[in-house]
C-alpha positions as CSV (number, residue, x, y, z in Angstrom):
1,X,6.3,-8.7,-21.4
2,X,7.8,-5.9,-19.8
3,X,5.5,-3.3,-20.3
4,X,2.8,-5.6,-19.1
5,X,4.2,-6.3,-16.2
6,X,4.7,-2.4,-15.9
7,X,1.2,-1.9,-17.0
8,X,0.4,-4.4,-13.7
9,X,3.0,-2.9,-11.5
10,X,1.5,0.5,-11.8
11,X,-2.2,-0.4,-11.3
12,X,-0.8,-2.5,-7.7
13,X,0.7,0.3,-7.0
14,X,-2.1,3.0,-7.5
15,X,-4.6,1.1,-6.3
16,X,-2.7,-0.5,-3.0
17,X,-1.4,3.3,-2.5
18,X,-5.0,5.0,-2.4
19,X,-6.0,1.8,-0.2
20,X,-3.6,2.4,2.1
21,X,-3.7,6.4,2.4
22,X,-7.6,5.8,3.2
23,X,-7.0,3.1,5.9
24,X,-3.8,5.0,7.3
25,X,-5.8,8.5,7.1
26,X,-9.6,7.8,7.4
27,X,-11.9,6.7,10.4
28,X,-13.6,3.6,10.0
29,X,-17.4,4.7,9.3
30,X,-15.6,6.4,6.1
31,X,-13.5,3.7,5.1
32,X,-17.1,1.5,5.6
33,X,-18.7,4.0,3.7
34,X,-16.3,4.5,0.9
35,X,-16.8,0.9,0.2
36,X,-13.7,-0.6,2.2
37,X,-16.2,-2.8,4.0
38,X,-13.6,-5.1,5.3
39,X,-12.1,-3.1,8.2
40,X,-15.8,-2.8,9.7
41,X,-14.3,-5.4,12.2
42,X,-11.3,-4.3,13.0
43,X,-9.2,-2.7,15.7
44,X,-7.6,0.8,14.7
45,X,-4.5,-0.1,15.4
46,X,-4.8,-3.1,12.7
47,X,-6.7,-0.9,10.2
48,X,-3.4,1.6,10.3
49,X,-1.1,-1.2,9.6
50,X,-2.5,-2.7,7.3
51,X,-2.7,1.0,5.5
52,X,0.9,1.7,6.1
53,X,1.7,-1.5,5.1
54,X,-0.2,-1.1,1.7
55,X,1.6,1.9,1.3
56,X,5.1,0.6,1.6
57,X,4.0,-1.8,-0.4
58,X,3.0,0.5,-3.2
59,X,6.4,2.0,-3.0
60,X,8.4,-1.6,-3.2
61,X,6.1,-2.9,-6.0
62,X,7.8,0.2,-8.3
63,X,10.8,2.0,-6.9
64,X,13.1,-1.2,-6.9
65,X,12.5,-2.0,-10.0
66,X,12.6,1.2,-11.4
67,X,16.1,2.2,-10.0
68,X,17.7,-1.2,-10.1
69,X,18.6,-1.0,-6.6
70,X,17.2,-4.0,-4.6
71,X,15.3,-5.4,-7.6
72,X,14.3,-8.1,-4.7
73,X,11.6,-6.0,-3.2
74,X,9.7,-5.6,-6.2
75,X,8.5,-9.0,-6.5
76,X,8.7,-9.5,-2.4
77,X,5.9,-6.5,-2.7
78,X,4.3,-8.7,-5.2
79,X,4.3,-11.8,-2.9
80,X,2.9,-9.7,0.4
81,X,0.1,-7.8,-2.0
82,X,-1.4,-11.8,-2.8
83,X,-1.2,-12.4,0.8
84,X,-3.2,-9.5,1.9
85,X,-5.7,-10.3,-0.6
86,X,-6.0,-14.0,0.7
87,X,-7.1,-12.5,3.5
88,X,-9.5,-9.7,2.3
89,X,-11.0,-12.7,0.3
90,X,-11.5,-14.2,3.4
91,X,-13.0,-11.8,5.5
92,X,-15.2,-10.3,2.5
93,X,-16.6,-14.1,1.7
94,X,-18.2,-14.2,5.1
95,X,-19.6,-11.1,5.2
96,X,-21.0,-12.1,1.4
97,X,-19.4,-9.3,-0.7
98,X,-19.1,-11.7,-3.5
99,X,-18.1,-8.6,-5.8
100,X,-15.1,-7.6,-3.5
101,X,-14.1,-11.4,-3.4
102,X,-14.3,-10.8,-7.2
103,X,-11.9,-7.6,-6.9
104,X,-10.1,-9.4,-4.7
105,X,-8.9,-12.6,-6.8
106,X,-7.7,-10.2,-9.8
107,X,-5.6,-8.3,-7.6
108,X,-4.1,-11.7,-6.1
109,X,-3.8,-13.3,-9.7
110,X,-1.4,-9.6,-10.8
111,X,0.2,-10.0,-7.5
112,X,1.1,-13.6,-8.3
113,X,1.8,-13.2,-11.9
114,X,4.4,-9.9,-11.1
115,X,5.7,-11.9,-8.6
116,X,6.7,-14.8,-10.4
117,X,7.7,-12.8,-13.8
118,X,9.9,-10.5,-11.4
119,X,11.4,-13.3,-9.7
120,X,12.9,-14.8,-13.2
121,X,14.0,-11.7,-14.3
122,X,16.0,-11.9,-11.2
């Protein structure tokens, strides 16, 4: 079990960390572009949080863990990774990307499962 949830930890964290450089890094028409359709709509200022936020994330979801200092934040990362994607769900239904919703679901279902394996292990 604990080298799937490693397995999981590491492909959160790769793909929330290449996420979040884009968004914290890129303008807009490239995110659009590169296929990160969901920040068409939004402010800048949102866009770069939510990319520095991903990033952190993508740190939390594997450094805790790994150095058994905090072991909280690794599943906490977990937790805030579904909720992002409950909202990217969101915002990529309306716009009817049904294969990011797709995307979208799978990262949420890792999210939750690291989430709740982490928290036991706690």
């Amino acid at each position: 079990m604990n080298t799937l949830l490693w397995i999981l930890q590491g492909f959160l964290a790769l793909t929330f960390a290449y996420s979040g450089f884009m968004k914290s890094s890129q303008e807009r028409e490239k995110l659009v572009s590169a296929g990160q359709t969901g920040v068409a709509n939004l402010s800048y200022p949102i866009i770069r949080f939510i990319g520095i936020s991903e990033l952190l994330g993508a740190v939390g979801i594997t450094v805790p863990w790994l150095t058994g200092i905090l072991h909280i934040l690794t599943p906490v990362s977990a937790v805030c990774f579904a909720a992002i994607m409950v909202m990217a769900m969101r915002i990529h239904y309306r716009r009817g990307e049904y294969w990011s919703v797709t995307l979208n679901v799978l990262l949420f279902a890792a999210s939750v499962f690291v989430a709740y394996a982490r928290f036991r292990e706690i």
